[in-house]
ZAGU-417038 format. One record per residue (C-alpha): residue number from 1; residue in one letter; y, x, z. Coordinates in nm, 2 decimals. Example, Ala and Ser with C-alpha at 12.3 -4.5 7.8 and 13.67 -1.06 7.14 Angstrom:
% ZAGU-417038
+-----+--------+--------+--------+--------+
| num | residu |     yy |     xx |     zz |
+-----+--------+--------+--------+--------+
|   1 |      A |  -0.45 |   1.23 |   0.78 |
|   2 |      S |  -0.11 |   1.37 |   0.71 |
+-----+--------+--------+--------+--------+
***
This chain:
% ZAGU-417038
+-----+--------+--------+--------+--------+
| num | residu |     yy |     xx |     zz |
+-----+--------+--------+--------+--------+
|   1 |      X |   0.00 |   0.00 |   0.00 |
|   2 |      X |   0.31 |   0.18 |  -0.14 |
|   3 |      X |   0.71 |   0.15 |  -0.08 |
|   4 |      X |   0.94 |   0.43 |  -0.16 |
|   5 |      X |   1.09 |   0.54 |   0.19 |
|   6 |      X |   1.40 |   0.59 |   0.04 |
|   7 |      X |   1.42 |   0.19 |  -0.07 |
|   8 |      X |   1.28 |   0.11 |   0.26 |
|   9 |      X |   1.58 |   0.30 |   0.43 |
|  10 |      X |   1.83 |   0.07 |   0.22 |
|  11 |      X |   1.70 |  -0.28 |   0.19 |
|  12 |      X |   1.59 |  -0.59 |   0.39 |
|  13 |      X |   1.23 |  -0.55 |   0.27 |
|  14 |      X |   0.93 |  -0.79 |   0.38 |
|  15 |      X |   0.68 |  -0.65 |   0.12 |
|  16 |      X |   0.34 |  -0.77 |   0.03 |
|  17 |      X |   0.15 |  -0.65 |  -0.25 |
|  18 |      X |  -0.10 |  -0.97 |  -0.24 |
|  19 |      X |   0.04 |  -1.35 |  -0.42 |
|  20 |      X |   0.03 |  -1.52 |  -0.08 |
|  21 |      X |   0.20 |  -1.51 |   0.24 |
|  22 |      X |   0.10 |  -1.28 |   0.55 |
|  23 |      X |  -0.01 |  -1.48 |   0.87 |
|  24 |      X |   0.26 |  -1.44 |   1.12 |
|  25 |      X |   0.10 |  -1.27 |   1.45 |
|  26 |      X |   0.26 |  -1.35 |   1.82 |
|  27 |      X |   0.31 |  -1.04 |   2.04 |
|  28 |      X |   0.11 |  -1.21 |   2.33 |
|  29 |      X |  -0.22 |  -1.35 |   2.08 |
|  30 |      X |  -0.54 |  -1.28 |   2.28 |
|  31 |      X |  -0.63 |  -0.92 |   2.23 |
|  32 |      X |  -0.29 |  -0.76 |   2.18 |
|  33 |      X |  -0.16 |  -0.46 |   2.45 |
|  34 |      X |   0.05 |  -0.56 |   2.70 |
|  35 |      X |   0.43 |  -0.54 |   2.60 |
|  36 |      X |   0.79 |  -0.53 |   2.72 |
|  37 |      X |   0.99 |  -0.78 |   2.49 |
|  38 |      X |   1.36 |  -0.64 |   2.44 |
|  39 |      X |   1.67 |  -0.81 |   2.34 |
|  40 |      X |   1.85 |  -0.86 |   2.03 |
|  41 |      X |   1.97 |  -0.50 |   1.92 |
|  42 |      X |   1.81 |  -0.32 |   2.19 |
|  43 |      X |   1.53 |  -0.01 |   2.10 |
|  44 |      X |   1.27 |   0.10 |   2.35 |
|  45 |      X |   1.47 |   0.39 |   2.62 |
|  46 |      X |   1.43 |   0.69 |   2.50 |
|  47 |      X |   1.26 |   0.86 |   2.80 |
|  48 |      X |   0.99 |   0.58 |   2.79 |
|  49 |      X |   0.64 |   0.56 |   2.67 |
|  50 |      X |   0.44 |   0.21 |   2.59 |
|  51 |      X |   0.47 |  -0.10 |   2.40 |
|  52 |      X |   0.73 |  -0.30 |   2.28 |
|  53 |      X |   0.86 |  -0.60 |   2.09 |
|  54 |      X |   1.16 |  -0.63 |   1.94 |
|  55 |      X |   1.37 |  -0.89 |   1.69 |
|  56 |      X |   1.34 |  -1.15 |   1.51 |
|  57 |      X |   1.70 |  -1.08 |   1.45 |
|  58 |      X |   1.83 |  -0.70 |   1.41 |
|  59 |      X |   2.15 |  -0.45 |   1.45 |
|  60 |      X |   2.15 |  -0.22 |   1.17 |
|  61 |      X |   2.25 |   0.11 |   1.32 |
|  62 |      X |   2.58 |   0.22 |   1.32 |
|  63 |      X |   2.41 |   0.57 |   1.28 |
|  64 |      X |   2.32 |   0.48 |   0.90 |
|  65 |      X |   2.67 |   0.49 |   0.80 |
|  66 |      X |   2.91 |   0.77 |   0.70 |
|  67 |      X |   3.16 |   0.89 |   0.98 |
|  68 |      X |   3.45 |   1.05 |   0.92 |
|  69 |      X |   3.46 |   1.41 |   1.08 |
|  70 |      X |   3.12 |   1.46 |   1.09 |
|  71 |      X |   2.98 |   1.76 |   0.90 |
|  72 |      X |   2.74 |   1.66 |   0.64 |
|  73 |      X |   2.43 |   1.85 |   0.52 |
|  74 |      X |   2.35 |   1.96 |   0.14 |
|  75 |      X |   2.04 |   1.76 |  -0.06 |
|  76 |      X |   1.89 |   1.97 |  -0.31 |
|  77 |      X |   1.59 |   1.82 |  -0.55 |
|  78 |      X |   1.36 |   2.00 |  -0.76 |
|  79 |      X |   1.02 |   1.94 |  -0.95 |
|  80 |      X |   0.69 |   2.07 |  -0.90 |
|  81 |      X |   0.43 |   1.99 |  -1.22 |
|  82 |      X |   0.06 |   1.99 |  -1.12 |
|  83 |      X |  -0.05 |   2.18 |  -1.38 |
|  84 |      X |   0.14 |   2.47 |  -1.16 |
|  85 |      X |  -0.05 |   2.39 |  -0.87 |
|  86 |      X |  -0.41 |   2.49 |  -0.72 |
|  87 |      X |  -0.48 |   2.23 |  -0.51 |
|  88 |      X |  -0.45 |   1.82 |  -0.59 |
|  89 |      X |  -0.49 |   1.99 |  -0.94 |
|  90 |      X |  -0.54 |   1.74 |  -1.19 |
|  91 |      X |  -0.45 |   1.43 |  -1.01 |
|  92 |      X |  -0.60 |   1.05 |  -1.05 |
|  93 |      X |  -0.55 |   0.72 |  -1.18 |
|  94 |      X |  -0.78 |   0.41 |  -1.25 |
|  95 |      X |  -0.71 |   0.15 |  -1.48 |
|  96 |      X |  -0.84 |  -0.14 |  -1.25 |
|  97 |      X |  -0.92 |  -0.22 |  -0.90 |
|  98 |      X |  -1.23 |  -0.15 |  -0.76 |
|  99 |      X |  -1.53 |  -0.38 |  -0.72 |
| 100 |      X |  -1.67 |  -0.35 |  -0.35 |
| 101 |      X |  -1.99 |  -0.16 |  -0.35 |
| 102 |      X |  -2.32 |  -0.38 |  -0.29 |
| 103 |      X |  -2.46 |  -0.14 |  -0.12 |
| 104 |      X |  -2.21 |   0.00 |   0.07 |
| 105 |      X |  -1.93 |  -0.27 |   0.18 |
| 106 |      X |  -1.69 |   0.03 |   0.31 |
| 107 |      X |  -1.63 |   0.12 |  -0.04 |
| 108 |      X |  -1.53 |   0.04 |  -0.35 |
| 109 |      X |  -1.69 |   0.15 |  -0.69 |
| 110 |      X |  -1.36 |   0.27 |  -0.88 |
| 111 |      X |  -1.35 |   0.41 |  -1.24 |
| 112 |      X |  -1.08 |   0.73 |  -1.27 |
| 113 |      X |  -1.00 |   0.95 |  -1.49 |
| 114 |      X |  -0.78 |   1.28 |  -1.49 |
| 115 |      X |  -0.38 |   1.30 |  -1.52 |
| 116 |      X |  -0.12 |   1.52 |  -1.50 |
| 117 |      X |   0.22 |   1.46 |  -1.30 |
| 118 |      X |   0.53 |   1.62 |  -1.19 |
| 119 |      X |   0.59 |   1.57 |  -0.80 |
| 120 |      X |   0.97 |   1.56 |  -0.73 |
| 121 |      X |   1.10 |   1.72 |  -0.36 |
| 122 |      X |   1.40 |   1.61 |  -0.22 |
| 123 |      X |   1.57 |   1.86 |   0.06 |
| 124 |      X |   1.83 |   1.79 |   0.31 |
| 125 |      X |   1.97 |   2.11 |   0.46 |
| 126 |      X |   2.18 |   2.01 |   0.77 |
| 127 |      X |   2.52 |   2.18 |   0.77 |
| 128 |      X |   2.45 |   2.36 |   1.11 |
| 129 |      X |   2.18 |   2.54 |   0.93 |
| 130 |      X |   2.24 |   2.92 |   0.97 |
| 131 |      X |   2.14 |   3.12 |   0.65 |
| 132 |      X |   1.80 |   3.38 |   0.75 |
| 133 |      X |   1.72 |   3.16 |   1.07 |
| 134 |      X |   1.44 |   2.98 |   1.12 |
| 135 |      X |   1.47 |   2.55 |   1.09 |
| 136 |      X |   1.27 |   2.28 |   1.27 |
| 137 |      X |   1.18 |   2.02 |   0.96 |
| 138 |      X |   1.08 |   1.69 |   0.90 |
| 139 |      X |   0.79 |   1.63 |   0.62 |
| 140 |      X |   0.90 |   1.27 |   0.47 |
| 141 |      X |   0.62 |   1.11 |   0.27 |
| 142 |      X |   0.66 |   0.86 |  -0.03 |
| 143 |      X |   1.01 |   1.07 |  -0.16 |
| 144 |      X |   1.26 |   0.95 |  -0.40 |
| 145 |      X |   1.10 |   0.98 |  -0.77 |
| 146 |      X |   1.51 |   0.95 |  -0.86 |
| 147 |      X |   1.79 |   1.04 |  -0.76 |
| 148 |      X |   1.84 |   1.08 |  -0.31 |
| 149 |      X |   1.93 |   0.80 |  -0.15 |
| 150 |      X |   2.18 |   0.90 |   0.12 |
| 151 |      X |   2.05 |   0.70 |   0.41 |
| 152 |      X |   1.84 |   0.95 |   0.62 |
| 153 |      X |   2.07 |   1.26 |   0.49 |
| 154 |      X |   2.37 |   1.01 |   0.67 |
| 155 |      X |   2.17 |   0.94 |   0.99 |
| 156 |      X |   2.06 |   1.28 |   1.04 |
| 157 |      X |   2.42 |   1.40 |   1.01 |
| 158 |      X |   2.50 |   1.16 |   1.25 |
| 159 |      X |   2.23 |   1.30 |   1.50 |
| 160 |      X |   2.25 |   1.58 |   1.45 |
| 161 |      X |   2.65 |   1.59 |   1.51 |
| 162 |      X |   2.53 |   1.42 |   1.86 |
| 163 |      X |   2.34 |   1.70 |   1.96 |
| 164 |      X |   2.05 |   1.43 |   1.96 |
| 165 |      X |   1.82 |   1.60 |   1.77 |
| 166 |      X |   1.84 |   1.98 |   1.67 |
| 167 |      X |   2.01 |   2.09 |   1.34 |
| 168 |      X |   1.64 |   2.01 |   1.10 |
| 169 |      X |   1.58 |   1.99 |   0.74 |
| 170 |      X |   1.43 |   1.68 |   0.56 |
| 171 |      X |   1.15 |   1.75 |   0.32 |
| 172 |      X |   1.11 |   1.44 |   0.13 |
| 173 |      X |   0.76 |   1.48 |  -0.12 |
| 174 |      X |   0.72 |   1.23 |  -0.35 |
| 175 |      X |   0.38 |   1.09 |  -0.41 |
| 176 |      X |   0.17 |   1.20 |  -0.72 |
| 177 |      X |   0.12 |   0.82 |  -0.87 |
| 178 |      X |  -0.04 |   0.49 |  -0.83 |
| 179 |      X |  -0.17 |   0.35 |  -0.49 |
| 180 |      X |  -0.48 |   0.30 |  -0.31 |
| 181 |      X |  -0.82 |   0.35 |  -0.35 |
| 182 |      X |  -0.86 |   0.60 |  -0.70 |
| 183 |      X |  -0.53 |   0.69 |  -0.75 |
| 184 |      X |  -0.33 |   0.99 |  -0.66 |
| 185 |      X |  -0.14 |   0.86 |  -0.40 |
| 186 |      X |  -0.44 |   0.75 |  -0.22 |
| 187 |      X |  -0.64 |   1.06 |  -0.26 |
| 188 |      X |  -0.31 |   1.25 |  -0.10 |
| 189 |      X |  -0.26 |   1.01 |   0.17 |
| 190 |      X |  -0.59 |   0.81 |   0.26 |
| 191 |      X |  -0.84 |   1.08 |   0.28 |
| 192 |      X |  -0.95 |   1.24 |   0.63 |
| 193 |      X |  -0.89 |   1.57 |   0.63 |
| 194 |      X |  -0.62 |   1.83 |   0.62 |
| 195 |      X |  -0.62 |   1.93 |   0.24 |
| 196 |      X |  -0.30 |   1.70 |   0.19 |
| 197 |      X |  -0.14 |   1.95 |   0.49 |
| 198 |      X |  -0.28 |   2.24 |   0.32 |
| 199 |      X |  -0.17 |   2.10 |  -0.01 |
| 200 |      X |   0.24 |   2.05 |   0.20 |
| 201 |      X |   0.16 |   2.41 |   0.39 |
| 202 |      X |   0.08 |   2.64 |   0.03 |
| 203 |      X |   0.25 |   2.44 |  -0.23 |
| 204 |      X |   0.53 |   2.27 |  -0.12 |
| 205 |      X |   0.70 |   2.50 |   0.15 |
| 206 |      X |   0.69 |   2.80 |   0.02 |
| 207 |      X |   0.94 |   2.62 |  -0.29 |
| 208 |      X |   1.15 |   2.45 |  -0.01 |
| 209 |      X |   1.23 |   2.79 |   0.11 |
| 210 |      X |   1.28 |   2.97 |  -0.23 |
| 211 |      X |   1.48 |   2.65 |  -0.39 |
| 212 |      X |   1.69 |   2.61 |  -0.09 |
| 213 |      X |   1.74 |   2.94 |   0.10 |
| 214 |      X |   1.59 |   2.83 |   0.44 |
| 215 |      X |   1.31 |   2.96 |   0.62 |
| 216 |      X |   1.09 |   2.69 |   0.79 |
| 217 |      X |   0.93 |   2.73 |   1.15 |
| 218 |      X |   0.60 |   2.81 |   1.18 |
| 219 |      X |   0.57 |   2.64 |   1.51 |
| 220 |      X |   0.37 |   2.27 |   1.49 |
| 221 |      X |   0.63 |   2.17 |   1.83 |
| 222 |      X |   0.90 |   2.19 |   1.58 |
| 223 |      X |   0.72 |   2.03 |   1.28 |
| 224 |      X |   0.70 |   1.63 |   1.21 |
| 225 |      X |   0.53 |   1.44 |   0.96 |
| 226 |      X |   0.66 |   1.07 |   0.88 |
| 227 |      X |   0.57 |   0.82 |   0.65 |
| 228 |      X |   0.51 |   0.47 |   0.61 |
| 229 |      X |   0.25 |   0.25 |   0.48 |
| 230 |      X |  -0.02 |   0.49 |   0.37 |
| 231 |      X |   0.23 |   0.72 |   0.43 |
| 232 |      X |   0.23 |   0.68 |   0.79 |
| 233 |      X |  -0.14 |   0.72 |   0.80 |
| 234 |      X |  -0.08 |   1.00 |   0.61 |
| 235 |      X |   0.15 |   1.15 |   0.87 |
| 236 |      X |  -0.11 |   1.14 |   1.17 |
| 237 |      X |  -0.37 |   1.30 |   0.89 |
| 238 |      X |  -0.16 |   1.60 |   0.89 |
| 239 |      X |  -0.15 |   1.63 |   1.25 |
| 240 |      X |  -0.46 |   1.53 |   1.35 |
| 241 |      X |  -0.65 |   1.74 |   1.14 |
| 242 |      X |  -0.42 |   2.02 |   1.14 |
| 243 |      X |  -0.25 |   2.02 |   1.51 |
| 244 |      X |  -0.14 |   2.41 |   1.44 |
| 245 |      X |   0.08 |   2.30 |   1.20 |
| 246 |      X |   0.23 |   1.93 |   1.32 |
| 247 |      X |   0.31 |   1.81 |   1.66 |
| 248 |      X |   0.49 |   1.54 |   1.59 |
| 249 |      X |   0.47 |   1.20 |   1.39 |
| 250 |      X |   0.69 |   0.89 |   1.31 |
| 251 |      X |   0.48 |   0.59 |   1.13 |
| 252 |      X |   0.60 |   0.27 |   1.01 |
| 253 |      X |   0.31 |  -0.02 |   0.93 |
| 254 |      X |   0.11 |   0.25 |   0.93 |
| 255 |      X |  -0.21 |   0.21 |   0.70 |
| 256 |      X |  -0.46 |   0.27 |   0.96 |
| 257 |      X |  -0.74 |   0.11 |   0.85 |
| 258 |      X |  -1.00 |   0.16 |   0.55 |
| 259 |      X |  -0.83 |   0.28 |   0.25 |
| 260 |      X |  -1.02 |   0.58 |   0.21 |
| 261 |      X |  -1.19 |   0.66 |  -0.16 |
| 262 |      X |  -1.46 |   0.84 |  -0.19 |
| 263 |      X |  -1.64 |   0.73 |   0.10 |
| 264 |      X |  -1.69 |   0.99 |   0.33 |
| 265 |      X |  -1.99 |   0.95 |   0.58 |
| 266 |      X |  -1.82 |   1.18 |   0.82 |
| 267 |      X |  -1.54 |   0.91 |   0.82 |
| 268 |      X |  -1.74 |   0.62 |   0.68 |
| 269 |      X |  -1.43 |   0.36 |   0.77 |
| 270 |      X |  -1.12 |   0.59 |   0.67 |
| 271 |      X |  -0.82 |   0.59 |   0.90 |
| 272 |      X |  -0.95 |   0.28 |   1.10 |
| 273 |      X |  -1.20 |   0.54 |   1.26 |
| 274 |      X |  -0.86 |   0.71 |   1.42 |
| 275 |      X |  -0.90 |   0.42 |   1.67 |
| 276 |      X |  -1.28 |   0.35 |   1.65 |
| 277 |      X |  -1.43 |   0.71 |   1.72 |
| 278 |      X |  -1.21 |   0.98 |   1.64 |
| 279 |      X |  -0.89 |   0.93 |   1.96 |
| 280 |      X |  -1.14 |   0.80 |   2.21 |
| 281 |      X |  -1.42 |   1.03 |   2.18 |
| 282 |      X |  -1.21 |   1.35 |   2.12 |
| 283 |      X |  -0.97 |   1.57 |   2.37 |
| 284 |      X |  -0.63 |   1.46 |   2.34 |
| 285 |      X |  -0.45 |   1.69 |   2.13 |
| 286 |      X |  -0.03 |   1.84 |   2.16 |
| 287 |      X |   0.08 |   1.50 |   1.96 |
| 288 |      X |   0.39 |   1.29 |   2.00 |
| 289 |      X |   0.36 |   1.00 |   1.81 |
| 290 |      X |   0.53 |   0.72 |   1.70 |
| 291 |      X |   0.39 |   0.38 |   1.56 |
| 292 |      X |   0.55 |   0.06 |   1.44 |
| 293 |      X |   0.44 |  -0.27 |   1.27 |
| 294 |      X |   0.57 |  -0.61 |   1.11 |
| 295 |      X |   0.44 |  -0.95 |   1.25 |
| 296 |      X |   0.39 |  -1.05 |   0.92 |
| 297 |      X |   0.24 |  -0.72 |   0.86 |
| 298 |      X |  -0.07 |  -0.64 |   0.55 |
| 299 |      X |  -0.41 |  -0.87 |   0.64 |
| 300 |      X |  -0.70 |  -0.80 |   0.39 |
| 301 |      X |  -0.45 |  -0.79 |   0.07 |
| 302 |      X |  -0.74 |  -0.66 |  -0.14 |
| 303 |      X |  -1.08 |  -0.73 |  -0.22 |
| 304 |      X |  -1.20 |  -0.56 |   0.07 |
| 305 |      X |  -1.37 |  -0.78 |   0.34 |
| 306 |      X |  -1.48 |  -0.51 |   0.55 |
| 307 |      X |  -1.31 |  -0.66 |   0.90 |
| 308 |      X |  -1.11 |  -0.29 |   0.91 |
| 309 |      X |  -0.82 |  -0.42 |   0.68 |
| 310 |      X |  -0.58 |  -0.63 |   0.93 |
| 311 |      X |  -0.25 |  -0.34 |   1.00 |
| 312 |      X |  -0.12 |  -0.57 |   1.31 |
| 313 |      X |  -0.48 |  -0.49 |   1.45 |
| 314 |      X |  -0.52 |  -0.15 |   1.35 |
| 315 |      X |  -0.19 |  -0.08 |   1.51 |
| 316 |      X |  -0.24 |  -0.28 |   1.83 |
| 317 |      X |  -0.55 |  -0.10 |   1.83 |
| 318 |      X |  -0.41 |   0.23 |   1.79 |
| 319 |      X |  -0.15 |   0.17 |   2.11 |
| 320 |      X |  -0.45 |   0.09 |   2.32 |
| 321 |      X |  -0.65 |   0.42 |   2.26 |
| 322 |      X |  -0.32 |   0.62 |   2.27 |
| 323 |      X |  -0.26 |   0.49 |   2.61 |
| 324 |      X |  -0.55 |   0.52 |   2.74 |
| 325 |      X |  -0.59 |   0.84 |   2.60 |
| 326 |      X |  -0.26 |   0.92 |   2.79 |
| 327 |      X |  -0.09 |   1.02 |   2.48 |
| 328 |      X |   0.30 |   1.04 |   2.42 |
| 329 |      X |   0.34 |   0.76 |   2.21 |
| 330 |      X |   0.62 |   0.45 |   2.16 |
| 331 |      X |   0.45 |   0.12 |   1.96 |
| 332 |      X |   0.75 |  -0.11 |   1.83 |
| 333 |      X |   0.61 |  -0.47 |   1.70 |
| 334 |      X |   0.87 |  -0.61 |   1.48 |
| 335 |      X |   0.95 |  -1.00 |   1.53 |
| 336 |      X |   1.00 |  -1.14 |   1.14 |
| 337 |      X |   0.93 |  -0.87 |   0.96 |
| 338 |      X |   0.63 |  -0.79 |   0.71 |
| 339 |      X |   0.47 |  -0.47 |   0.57 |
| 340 |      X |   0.74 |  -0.18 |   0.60 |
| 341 |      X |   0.95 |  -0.31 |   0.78 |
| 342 |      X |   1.26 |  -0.24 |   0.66 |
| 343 |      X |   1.49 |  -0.48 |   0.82 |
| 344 |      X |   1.38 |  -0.37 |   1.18 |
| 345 |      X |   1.40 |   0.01 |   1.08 |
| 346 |      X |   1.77 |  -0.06 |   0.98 |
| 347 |      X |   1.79 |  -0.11 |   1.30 |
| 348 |      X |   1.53 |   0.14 |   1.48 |
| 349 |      X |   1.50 |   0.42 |   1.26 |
| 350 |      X |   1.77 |   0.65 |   1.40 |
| 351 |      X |   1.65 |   0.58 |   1.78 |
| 352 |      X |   1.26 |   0.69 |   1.63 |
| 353 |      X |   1.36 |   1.04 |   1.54 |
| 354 |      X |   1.57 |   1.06 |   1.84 |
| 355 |      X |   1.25 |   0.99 |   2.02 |
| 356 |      X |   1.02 |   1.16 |   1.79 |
| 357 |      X |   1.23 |   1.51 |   1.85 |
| 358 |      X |   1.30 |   1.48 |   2.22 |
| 359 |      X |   1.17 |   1.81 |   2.41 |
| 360 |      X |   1.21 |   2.03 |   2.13 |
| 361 |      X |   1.33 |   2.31 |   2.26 |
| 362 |      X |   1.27 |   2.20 |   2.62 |
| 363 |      X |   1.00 |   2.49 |   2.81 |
| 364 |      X |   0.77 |   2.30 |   3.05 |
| 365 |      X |   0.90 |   2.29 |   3.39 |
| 366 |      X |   1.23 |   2.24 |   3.26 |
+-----+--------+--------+--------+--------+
***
């Protein structure tokens, strides 16, 4: 399930890939975590952890806009073609949908064939970055394919300025094509392991630094990976997978459920297994992390009826095993809003990489 971030950022989206409506889901319907219900306008407090609803109406933040006096950071773009590249080299595409596997139910039987693409990256250098030192970052999935849209460039000045997050750059990848099971965006985003961080860690970087004149930390505390949608997902992939290199993650109607193509018996329901297996029954790992999700969020919008395709589950789901888990975490469930979420991130965004960030820097003990 796809949405450019950049048009998320921008518009009052309730998106839905599927002809019909989304079933609207209460906060309080039997089997949901236990949550704090905030006012109109109000975001969770910044030095709290847990569950918590917000809208139906929202605030857009004043954050989003341009203010006078504050310095503002540089965006860059440049292209990076496949055929250049050694890993997620060639891509994928299908013509159709898959049919749904009689033997195997988790998975679909999907027809691809080969492509090549060009993968546009969009940089945001902050203005308080000092040439030769080294830069926190933010990895931004789902990119602009066009020209930037200035919305997270404007809140991060704005931030920044505020001393509420440190001076970072914005890496903003595009995807390589298509959505979902057997195309390229799905492969990148969907599959369990780290090769789309590998892919971000010895493809992508390197050109950030070289197109841009930065140098990037090394240091996962001062690394974050957000996304939405399958993007999202995406985002605790990277981290999960590869904790030496991300610490922290931001996800909006995050795609944790089972999107994965090929199956993989190791993972044999895709990112629903985050909550079934992998969380509970593993040590909790240096994560911070950040989850979000419409009331009128994604339920079975394909031909999947595998009972691991309902995101306001998968996401209540994943606030229960991050609690219990003791994990750093914040869960917002959005009041009149369906998948991405757009019009409660107008509203929330700034205060989730405010939260996402806070304790960089900070030594324990302090």
């Amino acid at each position: 399930m796809s949405k450019p971030w950049a048009t998320i950022l921008t518009v009052t989206l309730v998106f839905s890939p599927t002809a019909f409506a989304q079933p609207v889901r209460k906060f309080d319907a039997p089997g949901a975590p236990a949550f704090k219900v905030l006012k109109t306008g109000e975001n969770p407090p910044l030095d709290g952890d847990g569950n918590y609803v917000i809208g139906p109406e929202y605030k857009p933040a004043p954050e989003r806009k341009a203010v006078a006096g504050v310095p503002q950071g540089k965006v860059k773009q440049f292209t990076i073609d496949s055929k250049d590249t050694k890993l997620f080299n060639p891509g994928i595409a299908r013509k159709v949908f898959g049919k749904v596997d009689p033997k195997n139910p988790k998975t679909l039987i999907v027809e691809t064939h080969t492509i090549d693409y060009k993968r546009q990256i969009t940089v945001y250098v902050p203005a308080q970055y000092k040439v030769g030192s080294e830069a926190p970052f933010m990895l931004v999935h789902d990119g602009p394919k066009g020209k930037p849209n200035m919305d997270l460039p404007r809140i991060l000045d704005n931030l920044i300025a505020q001393k509420r997050v440190p001076p970072l750059i914005a890496i903003m990848v595009a995807n390589g094509g298509g959505d979902a099971q057997g195309h390229e965006r799905g492969k990148e985003y969907d599959t369990m392991s780290g090769l789309y961080a590998d892919y971000i860690e010895a493809e992508v970087l390197p050109r950030v630094e070289k197109n841009c004149g930065v140098k990037l930390t090394k240091n996962p505390d001062g690394r974050a990976a957000m996304g939405n949608s399958s993007g999202g997902s995406a985002a605790l992939i990277m981290a999960w997978y590869r904790p030496n290199l991300y610490h922290r993650v931001l996800t909006t109607s995050g795609t944790f459920v089972n999107q994965q193509w090929p199956f993989d018996p190791k993972t044999p329901g895709g990112a629903w297994d985050f909550h079934e297996t992998l969380i509970p029954k593993n040590p909790k790992k240096p994560l911070r992390i950040f989850i979000s999700v419409g009331d009128r969020d994604l339920l079975n919008p394909n031909v999947m009826r595998d009972g691991m395709h309902d995101w306001v589950e998968a996401n209540h789901r994943m606030a229960k095993v991050l609690k219990a888990k003791g994990y750093e975490y914040q869960y917002l469930f959005c009041r009149n809003a369906g998948h991405s979420i757009g019009n409660a991130q107008a509203q929330f965004l700034p205060h989730a990489i405010e939260w996402v960030w806070r304790g960089y820097g900070v030594k324990k003990g302090e």
